[in-house]
VOFI-693440 format. One line per field, with one value per residue: z, x, y of N, C-alpha, C in turn; residue number from 1; residue in three letters. Coordinates in steps of 0.001 Angstrom, whole numbers. Example, Ala and Ser with C-alpha at 12.3 -4.5 7.8 and 13.67 -1.06 7.14 Angstrom:
REM VOFI-693440
n.w: c(7800|7080)
n.u: c(13190|12850)
n.v: c(-5690|-2250)
ca.w: c(7800|7140)
ca.u: c(12300|13670)
ca.v: c(-4500|-1060)
c.w: c(7800|7870)
c.u: c(13200|12900)
c.v: c(-3300|30)
pos: c(1|2)
code: c(ala|ser)
This chain:
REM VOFI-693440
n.w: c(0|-753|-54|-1423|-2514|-4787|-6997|-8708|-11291|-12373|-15800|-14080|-11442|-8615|-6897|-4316|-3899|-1375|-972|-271|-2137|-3444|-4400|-6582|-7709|-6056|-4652|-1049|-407|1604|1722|169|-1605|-3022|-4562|-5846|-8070|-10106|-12446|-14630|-15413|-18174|-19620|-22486|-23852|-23276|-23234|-20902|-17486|-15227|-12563|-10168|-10162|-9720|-7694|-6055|-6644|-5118|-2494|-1864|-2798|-886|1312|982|195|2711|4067|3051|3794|6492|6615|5951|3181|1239|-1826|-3974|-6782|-8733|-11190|-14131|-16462|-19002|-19219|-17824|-19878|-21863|-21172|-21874|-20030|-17914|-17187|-15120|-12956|-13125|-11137|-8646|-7872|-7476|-5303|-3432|-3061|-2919|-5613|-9288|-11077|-13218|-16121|-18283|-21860|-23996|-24597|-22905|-20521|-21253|-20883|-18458|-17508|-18334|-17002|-14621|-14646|-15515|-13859|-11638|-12446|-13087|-10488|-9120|-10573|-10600|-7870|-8073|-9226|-11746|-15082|-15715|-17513|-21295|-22684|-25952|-24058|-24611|-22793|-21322|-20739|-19364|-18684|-17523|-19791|-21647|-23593|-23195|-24943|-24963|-26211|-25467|-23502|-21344|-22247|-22558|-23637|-26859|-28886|-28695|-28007|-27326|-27196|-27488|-25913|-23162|-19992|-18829|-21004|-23127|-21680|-21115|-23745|-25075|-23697|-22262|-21305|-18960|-18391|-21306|-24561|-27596|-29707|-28742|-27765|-30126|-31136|-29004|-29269|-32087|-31878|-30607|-31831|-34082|-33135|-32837|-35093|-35465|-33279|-34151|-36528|-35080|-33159|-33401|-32863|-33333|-32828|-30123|-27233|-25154|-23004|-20757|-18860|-17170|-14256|-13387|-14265|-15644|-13665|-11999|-13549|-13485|-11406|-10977|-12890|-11467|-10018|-7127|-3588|-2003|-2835|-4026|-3849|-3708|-5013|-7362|-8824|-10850|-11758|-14845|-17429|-19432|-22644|-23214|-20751|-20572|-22799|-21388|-19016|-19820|-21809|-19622|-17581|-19409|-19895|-17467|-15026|-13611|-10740|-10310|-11061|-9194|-6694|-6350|-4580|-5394|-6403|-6866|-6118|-7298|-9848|-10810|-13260|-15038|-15681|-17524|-19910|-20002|-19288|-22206|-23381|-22789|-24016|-26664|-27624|-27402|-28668|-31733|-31568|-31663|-29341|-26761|-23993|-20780|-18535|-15457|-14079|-10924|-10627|-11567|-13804|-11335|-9951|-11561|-11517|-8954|-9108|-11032|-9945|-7590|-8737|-11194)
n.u: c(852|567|1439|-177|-226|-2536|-2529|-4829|-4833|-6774|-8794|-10442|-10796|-9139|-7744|-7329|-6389|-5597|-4750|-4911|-2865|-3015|-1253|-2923|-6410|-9190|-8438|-7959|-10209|-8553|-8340|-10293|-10449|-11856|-11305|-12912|-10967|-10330|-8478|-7542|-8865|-9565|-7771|-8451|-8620|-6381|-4257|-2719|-2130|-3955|-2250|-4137|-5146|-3076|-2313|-4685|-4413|-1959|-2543|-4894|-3130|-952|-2394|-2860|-643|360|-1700|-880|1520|596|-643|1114|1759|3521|4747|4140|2749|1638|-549|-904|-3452|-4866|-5217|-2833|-594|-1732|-579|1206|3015|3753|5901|5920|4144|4551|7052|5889|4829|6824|7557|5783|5111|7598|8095|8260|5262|3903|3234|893|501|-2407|-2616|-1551|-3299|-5754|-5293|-4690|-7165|-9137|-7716|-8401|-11264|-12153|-11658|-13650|-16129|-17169|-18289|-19639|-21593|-22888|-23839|-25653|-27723|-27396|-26552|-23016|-21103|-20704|-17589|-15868|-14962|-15685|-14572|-15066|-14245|-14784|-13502|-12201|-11044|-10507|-11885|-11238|-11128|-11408|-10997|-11227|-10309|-10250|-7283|-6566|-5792|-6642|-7195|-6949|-7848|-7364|-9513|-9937|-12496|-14283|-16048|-15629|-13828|-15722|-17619|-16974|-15870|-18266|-20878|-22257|-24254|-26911|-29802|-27972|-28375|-29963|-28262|-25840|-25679|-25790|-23631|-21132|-21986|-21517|-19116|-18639|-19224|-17445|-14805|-15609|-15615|-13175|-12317|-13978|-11851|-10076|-10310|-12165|-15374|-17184|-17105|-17470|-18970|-20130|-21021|-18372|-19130|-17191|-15984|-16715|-19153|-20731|-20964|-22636|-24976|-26045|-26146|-28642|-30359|-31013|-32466|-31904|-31815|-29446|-25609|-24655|-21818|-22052|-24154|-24566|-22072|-21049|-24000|-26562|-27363|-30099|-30127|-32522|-32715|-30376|-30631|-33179|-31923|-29176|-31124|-32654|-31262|-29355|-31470|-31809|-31578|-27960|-28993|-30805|-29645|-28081|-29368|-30029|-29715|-28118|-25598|-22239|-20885|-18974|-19372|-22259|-21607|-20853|-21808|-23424|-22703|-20712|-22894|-24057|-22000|-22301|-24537|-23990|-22477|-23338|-25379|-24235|-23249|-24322|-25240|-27100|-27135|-25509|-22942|-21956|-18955|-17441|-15053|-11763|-8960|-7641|-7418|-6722|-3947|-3142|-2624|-1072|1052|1419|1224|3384)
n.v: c(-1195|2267|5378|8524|11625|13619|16475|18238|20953|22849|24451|26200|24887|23817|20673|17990|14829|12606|9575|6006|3514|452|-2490|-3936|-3272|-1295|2154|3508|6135|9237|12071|14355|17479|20281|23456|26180|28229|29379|29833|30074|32335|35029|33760|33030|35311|36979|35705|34783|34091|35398|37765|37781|35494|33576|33790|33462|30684|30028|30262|28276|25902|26017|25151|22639|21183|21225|19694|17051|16731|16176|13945|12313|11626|9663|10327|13336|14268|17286|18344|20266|21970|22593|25687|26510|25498|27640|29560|32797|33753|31168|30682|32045|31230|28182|28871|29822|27157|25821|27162|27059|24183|23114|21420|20929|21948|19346|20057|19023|17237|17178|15121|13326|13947|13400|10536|9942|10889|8654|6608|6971|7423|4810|3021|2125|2424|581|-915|825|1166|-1408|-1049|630|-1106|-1680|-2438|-3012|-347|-1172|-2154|-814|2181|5567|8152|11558|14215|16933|20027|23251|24747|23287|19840|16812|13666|10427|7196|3797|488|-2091|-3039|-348|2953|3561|5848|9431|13061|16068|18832|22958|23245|24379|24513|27308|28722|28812|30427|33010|33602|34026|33500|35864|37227|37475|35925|34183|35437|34087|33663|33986|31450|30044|30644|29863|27181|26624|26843|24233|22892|22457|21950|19201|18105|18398|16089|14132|13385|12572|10480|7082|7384|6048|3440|3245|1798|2773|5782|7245|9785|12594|14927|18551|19387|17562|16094|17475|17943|15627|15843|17305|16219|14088|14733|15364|15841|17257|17652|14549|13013|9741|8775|9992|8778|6357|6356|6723|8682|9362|10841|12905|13419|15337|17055|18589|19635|21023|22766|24001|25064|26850|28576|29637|32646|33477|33732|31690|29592|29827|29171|26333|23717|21482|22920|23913|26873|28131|26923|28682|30575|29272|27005|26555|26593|24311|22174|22216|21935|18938|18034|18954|16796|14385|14156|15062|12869|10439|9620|7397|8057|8683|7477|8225|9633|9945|9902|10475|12664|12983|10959|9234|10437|9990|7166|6371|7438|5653|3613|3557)
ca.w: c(0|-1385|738|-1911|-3033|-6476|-7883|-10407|-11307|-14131|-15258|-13145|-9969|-8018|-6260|-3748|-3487|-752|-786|-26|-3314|-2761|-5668|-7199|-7286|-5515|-3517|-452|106|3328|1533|-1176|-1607|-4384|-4482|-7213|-7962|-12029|-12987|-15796|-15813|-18764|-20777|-23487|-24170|-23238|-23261|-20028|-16310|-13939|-11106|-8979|-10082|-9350|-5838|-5403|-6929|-4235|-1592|-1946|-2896|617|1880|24|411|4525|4395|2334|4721|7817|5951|5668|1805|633|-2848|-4065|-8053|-9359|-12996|-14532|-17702|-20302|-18751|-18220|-21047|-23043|-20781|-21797|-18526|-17555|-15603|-13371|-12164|-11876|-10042|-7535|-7767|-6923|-3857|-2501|-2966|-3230|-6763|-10262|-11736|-14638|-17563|-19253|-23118|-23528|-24660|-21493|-19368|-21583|-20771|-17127|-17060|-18931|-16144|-13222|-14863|-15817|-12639|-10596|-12584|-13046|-9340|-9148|-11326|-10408|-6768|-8315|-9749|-13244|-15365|-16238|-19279|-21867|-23235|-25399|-23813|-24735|-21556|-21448|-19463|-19995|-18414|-17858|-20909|-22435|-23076|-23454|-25874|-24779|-26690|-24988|-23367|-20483|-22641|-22257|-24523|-28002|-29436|-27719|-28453|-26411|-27755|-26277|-25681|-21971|-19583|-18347|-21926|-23916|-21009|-21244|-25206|-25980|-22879|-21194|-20858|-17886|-19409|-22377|-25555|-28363|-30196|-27808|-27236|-31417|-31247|-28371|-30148|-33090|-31341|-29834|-33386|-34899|-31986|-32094|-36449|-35111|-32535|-35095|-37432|-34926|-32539|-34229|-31613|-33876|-32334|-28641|-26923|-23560|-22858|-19689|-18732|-15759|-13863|-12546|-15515|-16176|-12390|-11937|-14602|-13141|-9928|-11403|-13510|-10799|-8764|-5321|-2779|-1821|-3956|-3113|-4738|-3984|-6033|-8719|-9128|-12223|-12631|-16275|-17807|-21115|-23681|-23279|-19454|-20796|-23751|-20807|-17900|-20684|-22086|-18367|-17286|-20397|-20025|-15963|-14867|-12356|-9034|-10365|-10982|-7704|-5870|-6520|-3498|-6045|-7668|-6036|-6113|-7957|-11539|-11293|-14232|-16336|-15792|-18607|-21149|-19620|-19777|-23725|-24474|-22781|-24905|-28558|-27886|-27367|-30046|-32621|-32121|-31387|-27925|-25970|-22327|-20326|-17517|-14798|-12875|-9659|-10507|-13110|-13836|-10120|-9532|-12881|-11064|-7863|-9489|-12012|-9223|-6754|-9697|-11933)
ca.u: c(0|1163|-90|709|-1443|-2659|-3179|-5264|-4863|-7491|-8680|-11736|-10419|-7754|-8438|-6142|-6911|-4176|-5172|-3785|-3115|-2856|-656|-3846|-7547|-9218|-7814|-8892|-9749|-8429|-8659|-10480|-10519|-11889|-11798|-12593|-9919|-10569|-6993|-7916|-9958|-8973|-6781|-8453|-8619|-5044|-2913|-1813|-2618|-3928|-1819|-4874|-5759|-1705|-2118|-5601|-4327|-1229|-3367|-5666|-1740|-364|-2698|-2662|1129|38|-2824|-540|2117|156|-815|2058|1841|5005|5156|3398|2522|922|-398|-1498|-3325|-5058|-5005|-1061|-90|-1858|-15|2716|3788|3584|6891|5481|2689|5560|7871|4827|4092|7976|8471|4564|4803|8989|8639|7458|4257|3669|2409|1046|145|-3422|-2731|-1672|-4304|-6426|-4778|-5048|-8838|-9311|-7260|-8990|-12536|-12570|-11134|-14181|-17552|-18356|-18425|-20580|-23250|-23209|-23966|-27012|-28642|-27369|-25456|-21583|-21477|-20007|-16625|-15013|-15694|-15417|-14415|-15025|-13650|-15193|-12959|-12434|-10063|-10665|-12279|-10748|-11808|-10383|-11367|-10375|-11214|-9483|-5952|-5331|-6186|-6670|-7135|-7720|-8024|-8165|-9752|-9862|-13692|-14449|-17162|-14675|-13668|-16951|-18569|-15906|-15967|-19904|-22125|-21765|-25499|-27422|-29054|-27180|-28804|-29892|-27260|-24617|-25618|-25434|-22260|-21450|-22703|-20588|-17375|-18384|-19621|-16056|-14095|-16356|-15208|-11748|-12429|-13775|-10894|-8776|-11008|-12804|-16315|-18110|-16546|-17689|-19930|-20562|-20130|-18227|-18528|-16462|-15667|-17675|-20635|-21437|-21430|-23709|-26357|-26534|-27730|-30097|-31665|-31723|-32970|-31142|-31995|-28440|-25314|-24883|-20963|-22165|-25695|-24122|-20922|-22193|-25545|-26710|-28190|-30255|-30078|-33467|-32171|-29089|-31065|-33778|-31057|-28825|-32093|-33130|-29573|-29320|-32819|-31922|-30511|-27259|-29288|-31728|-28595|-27442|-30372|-30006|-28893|-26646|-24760|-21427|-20730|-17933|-19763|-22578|-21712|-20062|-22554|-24745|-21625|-20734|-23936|-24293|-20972|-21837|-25576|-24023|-21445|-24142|-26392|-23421|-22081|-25487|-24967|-28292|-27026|-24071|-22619|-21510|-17997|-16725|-13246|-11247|-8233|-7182|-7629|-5313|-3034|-2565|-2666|-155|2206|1798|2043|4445)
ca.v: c(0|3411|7113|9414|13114|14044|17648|18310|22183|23274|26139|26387|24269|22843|19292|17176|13360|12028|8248|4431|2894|-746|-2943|-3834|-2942|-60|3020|4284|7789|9672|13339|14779|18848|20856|24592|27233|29330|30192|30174|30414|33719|35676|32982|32990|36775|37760|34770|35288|33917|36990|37507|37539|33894|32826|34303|32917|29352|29884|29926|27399|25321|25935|24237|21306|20828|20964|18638|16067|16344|15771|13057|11092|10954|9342|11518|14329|14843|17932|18106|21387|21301|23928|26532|26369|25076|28475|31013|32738|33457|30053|30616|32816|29996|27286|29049|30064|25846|24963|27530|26283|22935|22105|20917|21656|21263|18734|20864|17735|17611|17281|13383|12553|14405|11994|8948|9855|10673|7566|5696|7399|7349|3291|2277|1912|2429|-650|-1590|1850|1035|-2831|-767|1275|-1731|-906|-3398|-1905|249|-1997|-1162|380|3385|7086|8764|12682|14729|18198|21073|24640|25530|22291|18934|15418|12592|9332|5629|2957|-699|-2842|-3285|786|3891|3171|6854|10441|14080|17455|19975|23624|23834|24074|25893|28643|29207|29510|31389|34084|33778|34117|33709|36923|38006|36990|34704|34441|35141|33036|34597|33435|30347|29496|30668|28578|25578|26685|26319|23234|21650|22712|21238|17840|17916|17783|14893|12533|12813|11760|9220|7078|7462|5037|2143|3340|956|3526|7314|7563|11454|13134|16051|19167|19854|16567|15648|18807|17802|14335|15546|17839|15099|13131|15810|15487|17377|17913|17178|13468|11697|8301|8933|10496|7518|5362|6789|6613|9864|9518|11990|13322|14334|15833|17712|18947|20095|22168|24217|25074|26161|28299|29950|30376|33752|33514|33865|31223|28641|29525|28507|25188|22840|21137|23579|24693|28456|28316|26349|29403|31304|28385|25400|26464|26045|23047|21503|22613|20786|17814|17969|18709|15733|13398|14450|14843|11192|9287|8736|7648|7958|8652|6729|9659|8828|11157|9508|11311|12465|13136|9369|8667|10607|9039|5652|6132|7847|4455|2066|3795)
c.w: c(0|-1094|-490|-2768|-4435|-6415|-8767|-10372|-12470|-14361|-14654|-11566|-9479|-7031|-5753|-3187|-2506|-322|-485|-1408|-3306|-4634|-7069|-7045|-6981|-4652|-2512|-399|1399|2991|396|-459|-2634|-3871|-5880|-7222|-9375|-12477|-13888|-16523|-17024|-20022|-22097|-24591|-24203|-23488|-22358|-18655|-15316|-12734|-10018|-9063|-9830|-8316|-5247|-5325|-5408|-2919|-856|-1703|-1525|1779|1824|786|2131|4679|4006|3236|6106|7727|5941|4277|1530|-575|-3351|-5720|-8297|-10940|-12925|-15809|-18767|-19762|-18833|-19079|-22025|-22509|-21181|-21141|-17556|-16715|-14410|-12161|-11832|-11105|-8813|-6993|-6842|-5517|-2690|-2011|-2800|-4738|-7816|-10787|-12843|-14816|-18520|-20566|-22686|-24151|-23239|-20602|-19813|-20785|-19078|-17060|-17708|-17622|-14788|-13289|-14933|-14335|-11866|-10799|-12831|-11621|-8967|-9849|-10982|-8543|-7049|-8728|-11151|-13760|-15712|-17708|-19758|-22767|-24974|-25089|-24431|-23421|-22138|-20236|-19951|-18911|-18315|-19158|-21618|-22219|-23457|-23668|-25984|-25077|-26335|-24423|-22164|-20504|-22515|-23732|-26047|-28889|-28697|-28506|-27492|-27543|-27046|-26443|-24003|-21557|-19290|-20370|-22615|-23153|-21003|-23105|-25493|-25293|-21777|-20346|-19823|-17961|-20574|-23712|-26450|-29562|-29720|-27998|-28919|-31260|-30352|-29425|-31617|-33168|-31490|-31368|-34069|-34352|-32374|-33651|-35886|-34424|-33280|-35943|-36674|-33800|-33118|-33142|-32230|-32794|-30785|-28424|-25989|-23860|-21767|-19454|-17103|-15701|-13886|-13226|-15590|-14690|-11737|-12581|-14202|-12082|-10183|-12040|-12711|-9661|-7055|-4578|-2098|-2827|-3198|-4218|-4694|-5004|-7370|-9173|-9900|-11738|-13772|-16545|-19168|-21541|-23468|-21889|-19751|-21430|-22447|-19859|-18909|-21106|-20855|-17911|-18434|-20254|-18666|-16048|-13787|-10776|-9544|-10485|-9408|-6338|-5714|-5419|-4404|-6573|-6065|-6822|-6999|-9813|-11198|-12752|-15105|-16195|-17397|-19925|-21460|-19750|-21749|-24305|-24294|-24014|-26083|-28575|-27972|-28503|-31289|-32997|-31749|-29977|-26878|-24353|-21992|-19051|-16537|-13862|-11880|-9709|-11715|-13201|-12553|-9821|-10125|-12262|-10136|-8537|-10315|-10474|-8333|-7560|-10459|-13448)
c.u: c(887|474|462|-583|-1230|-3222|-3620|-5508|-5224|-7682|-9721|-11299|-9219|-8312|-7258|-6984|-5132|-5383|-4036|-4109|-2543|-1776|-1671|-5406|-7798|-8935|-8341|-8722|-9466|-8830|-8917|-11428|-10791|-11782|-11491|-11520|-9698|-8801|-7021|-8812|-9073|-7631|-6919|-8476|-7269|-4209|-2078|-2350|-2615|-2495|-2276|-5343|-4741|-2264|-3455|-5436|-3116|-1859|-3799|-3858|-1193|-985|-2919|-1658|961|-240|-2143|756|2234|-433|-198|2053|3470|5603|3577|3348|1071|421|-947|-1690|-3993|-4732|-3214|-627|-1049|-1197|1042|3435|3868|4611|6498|4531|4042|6777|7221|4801|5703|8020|7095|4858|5974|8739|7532|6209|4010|2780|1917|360|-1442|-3666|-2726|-2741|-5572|-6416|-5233|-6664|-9302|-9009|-8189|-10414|-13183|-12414|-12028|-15531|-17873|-18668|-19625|-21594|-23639|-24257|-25208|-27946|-28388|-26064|-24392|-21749|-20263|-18872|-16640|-15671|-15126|-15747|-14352|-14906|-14312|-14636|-13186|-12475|-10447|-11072|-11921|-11531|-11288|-11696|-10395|-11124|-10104|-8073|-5409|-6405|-5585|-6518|-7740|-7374|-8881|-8240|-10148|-11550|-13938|-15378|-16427|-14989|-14905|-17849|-17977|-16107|-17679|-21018|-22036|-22707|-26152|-29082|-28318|-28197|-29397|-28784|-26133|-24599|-25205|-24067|-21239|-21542|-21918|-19504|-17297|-18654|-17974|-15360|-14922|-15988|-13811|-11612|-12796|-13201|-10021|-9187|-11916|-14383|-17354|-18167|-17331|-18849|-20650|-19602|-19760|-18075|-18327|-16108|-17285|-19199|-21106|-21825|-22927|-24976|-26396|-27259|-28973|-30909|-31956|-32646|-33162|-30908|-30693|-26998|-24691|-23673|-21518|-23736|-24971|-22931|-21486|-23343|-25504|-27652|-28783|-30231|-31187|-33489|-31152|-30096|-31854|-33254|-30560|-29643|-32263|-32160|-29359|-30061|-32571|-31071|-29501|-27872|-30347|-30676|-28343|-28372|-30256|-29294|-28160|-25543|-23341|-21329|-20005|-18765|-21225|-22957|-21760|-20859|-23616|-23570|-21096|-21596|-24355|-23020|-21467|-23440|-25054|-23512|-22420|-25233|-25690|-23101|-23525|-25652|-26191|-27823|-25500|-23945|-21311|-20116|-17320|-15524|-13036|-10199|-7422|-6906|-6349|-4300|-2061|-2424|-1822|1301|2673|2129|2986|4022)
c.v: c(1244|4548|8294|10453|13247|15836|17750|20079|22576|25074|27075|26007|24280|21833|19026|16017|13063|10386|7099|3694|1565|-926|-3144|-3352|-1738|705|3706|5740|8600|10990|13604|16306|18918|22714|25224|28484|30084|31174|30454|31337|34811|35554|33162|34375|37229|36710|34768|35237|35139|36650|37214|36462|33248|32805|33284|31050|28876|29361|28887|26006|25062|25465|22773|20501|20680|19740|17233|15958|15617|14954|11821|10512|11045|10144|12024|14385|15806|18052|19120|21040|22718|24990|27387|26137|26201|29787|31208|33349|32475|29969|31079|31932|28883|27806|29441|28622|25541|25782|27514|24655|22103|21328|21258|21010|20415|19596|19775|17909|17148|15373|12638|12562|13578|10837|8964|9886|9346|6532|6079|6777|5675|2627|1543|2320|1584|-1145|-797|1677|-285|-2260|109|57|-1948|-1780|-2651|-1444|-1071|-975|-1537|1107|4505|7637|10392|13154|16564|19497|22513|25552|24330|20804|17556|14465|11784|8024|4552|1823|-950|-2614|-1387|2028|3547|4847|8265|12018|14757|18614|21628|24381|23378|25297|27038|29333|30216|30395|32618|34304|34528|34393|34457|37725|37411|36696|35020|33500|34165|33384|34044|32024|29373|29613|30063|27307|25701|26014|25310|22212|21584|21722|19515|17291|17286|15962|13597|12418|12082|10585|8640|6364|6326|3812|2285|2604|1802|4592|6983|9404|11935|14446|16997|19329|18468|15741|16749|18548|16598|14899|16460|17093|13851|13378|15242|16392|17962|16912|15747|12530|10431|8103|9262|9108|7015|5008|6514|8094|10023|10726|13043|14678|15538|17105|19161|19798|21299|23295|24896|25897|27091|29399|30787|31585|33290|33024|32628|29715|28074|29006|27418|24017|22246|21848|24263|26467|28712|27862|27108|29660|30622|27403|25477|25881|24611|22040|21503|21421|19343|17382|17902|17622|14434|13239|14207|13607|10348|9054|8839|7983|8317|8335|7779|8669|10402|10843|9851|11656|12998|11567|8479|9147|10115|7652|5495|6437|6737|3306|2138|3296)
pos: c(1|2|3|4|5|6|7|8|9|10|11|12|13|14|15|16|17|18|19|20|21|22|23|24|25|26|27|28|29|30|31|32|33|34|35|36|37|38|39|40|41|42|43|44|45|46|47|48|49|50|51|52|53|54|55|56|57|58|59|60|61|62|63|64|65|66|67|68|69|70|71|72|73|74|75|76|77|78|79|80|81|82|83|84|85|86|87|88|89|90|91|92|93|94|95|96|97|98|99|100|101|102|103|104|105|106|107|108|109|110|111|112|113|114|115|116|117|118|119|120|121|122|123|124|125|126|127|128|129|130|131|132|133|134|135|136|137|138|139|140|141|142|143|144|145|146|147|148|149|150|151|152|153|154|155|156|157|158|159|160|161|162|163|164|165|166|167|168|169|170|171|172|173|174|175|176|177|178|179|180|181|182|183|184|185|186|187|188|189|190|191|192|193|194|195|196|197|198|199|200|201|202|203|204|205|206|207|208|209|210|211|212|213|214|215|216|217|218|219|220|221|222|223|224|225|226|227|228|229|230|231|232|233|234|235|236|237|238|239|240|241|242|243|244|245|246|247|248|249|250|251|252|253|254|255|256|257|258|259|260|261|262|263|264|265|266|267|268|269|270|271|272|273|274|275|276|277|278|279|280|281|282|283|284|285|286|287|288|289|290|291|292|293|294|295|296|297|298|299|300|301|302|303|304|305|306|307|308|309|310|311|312|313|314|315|316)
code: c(unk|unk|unk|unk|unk|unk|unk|unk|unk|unk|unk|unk|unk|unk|unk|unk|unk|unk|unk|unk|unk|unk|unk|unk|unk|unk|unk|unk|unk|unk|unk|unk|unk|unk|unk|unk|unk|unk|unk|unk|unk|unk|unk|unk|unk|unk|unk|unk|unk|unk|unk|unk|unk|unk|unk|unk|unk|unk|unk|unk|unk|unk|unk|unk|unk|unk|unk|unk|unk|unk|unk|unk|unk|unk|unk|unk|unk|unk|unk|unk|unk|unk|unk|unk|unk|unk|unk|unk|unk|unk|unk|unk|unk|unk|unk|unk|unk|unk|unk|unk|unk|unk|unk|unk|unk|unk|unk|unk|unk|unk|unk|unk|unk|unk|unk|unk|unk|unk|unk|unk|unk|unk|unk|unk|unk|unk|unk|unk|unk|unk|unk|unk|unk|unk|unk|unk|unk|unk|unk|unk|unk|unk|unk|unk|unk|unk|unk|unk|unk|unk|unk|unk|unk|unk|unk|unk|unk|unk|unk|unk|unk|unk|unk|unk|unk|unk|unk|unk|unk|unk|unk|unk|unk|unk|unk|unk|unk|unk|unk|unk|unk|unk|unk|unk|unk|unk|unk|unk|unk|unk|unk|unk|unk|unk|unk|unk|unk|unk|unk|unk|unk|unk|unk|unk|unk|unk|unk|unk|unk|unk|unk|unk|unk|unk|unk|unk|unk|unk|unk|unk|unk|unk|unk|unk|unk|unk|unk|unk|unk|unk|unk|unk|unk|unk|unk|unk|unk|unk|unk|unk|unk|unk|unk|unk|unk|unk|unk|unk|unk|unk|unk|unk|unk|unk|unk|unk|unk|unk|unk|unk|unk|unk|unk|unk|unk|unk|unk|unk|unk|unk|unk|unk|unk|unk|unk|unk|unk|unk|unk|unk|unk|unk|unk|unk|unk|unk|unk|unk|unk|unk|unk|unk|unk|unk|unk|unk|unk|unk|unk|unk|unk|unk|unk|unk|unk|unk|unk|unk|unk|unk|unk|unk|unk|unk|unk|unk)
């Protein structure tokens, strides 16, 4: 057994899983943190991470690097991913990461950050849906990972990732790009849905989504629109863990979050504070992707590429 912390630093969040990762099988959890810190406010406009989203990402960081100490985690890997990898002051963020944390951040390509949500996301939904009642999605799967700055398109089965592709459509992004009105337009929202059709051209030249037997979709938007279509009166990880969400849910959640204003989002016992502004974008990508490629349902996982992280770092 292996105690060792994962970062996942997007461009909406930052997360710390410090778990026991056994040789095989599943890991326990001792700590799991999320906080919003929108590192990524303003990326896509300037090319260039605020200072007040370093400082706020620092922050949040120094405590991390605590909690994982007092911990007793044996090693520490951070990964940073769109967000970082479009700044071009990107030094200025890892030299903040090395004199928080003692060492540098992985900047990882957006193949890898694949490969990891792929590894995190498969790990442990079939035990999760066998635990709702609900037979395992059948593989291969298409794992999505839908992001701040961007969203990952990983095909794969048991033997490992077969083909993947990030593309840079994410809720941060397009809500900053297009959906600025409160609600946001019909006007916006085409254009929106533009992006995301362009981006989804790219994805099937280079995955081929035909082949996919099961959506797996992960991270904060697609965990968000599960518990609204499952409508939970508070937000509930072990409810949400491989759920299944048909299309019809997906289609239904996205229009209402578009039409809602801000304060009508935020009402919502599920919704954290932080995915507000950006859930409506979020919800839109994960709707065209499902519509675009056929896909009746999607099989929701709370493990993602935080999970891939720790699990690659204890098994190597």
């Amino acid at each position: 057994m292996t105690r060792v912390a994962a970062i996942d630093c997007g461009t909406n969040s930052i997360r710390l899983l410090v778990a026991d990762v056994p040789a095989e099988g599943g890991h326990t959890d001792l700590l799991r943190r999320m906080e919003v810190v929108r590192l990524g406010q303003g990326v896509d406009a300037t090319g260039r991470l605020a200072p007040e989203a370093i400082e706020r990402t620092r922050v949040v960081l120094a405590e991390y690097a605590a909690a994982a100490r007092d911990l007793g985690a044996a090693d520490v890997r951070m990964v940073a991913t769109s967000a970082t990898r479009d700044a071009a002051n990107r030094a200025d963020f890892e030299g903040m990461v090395r004199s928080t944390l003692g060492r540098t951040p992985d900047v990882v390509t957006g193949r890898e950050e694949a490969e990891l949500s792929f590894l995190g996301a498969t790990g442990s939904v079939d035990a999760a849906a066998a635990g709702h009642g609900l037979r395992p999605p059948e593989a291969p799967y298409l794992v999505v990972d839908i992001g701040g700055g961007s969203t990952e398109f990983v095909l794969g089965d048991a033997a490992g990732v077969t083909a993947a592709r990030s593309v840079d459509i994410g809720c941060v992004r397009l809500t900053e790009r297009h959906l600025r009105d409160d609600p946001p337009t019909n006007e916006q929202i085409a254009l929106a849905e533009r992006d995301i059709r362009a981006a989804l051209a790219d994805v099937a030249a280079a995955v081929p989504v035909g082949r996919a037997a099961s959506l797996v979709g992960l991270a904060g938007s697609v965990t968000t629109v599960a518990a609204l279509a499952l409508d939970l009166p508070t937000y509930d990880s072990d409810a949400i863990h491989g759920s299944r969400i048909p299309v019809a849910d997906v289609r239904r959640i996205s229009a209402d979050l578009l039409a809602a204003t801000r304060a009508r989002r935020a009402a919502s016992p599920v919704m954290h504070p932080g995915r507000v502004d950006v859930i409506g974008a979020g919800a839109l990508i994960l709707r065209v992707l499902m519509d675009e490629f056929g896909l009746p349902e999607v099989t929701v996982s709370e493990h993602d590429i935080l999970d891939g992280i720790a699990l690659r770092l204890a098994r190597g």
